[in-house]
Phi, psi and omega in degrees: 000141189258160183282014197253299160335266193341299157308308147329316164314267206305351155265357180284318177318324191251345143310280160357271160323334182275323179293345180284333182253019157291323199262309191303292161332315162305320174136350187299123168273106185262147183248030193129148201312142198217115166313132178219107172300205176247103159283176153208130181245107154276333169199188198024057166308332202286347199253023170227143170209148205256118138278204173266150182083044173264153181215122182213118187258201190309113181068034169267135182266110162253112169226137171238160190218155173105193191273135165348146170181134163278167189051069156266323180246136180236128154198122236250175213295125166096354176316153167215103160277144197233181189326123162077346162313125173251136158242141187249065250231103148245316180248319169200137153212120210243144205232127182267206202303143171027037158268157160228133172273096183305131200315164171036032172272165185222119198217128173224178196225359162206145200262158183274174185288179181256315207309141162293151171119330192231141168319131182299308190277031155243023181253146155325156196264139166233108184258168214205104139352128152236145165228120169250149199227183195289156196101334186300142150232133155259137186277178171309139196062009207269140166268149168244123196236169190298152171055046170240153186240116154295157188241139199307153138092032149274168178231139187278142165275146178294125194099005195280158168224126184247130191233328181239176183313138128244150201289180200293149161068020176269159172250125186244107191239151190115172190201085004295152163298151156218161179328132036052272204160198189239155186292299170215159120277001175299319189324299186305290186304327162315274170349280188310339186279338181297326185262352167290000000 
């Protein structure tokens, strides 16, 4: 590494680190060092929690809204958001273990209402949990919509709009996403031995 690297490096690291303890200050329940790239947390720090070995790179957004509630963004230990990523958190969205999370994806946990008659942004927000569990990859672009379950080691295709569950190893592609194919079966057969 030349030294021009080497200095860059040790500043990012300490950006890094003043941010952590910016957030941490804020109110972000950090559970231990957390990469942090120039985020944007804009309000309810208190309602997010990082475990350690988290990577959140340039311009990924958490943002909640709606009445306070600890744990609305959960992202558990070895995660990676990559570029511009946004979460969009009114009641919960929890990202598990070692996914990576592709640039510019979007995962949100409420839709505003429908009914006729009445303006949409004056209807209530109806939210629906997301859950992604360890393991996940999302390609680049991926949508996430409310009350979807990823299923552990599945994978997203780029550009996917995700609307309904897809199961532990599947490969999912598309708009709506649909079935693919499968990741492994060792995926699967883990998985089943994990839920008996």
């Amino acid at each position: 590494m030349n030294p021009l690297s080497s200095v860059i490096r040790l500043a990012e690291a300490l950006n890094s680190r003043r941010r952590n303890l910016w957030f941490a200050l804020l109110g972000v329940q950090l559970r231990g060092y957390v990469w942090m790239r120039r985020i944007s947390i804009p309000r309810q720090w208190s309602d997010i929690s990082i475990e350690k070995d988290v990577s959140l790179d340039d311009g990924v957004v958490l943002l909640c809204t709606g009445a306070p509630k600890q744990n609305k963004i959960v992202i558990d230990q070895g995660a990676y958001l990559n570029r511009y990523t946004m979460l969009d958190a009114h009641s919960q969205i929890s990202i598990g273990r070692n996914c990576m999370i592709g640039p510019y994806c979007y995962i949100t946990d409420a839709n505003h209402g429908r009914a006729p008659g009445m303006l949409v942004k004056e209807q209530k927000m109806e939210p629906r949990a997301v859950v992604i569990e360890d393991d996940v990859w999302l390609g680049a672009g991926v949508v996430v919509l409310p009350g979807v379950r990823l299923g552990r080691g599945c994978v997203i295709g780029a550009g996917a709009v995700v609307t309904d569950d897809v199961p532990a190893g599947a490969v999912f592609a598309g708009v709506p996403a649909v079935s693919i194919g499968l990741r492994t079966a060792k995926i699967l057969s883990q998985e089943l031995c994990v839920q008996v």
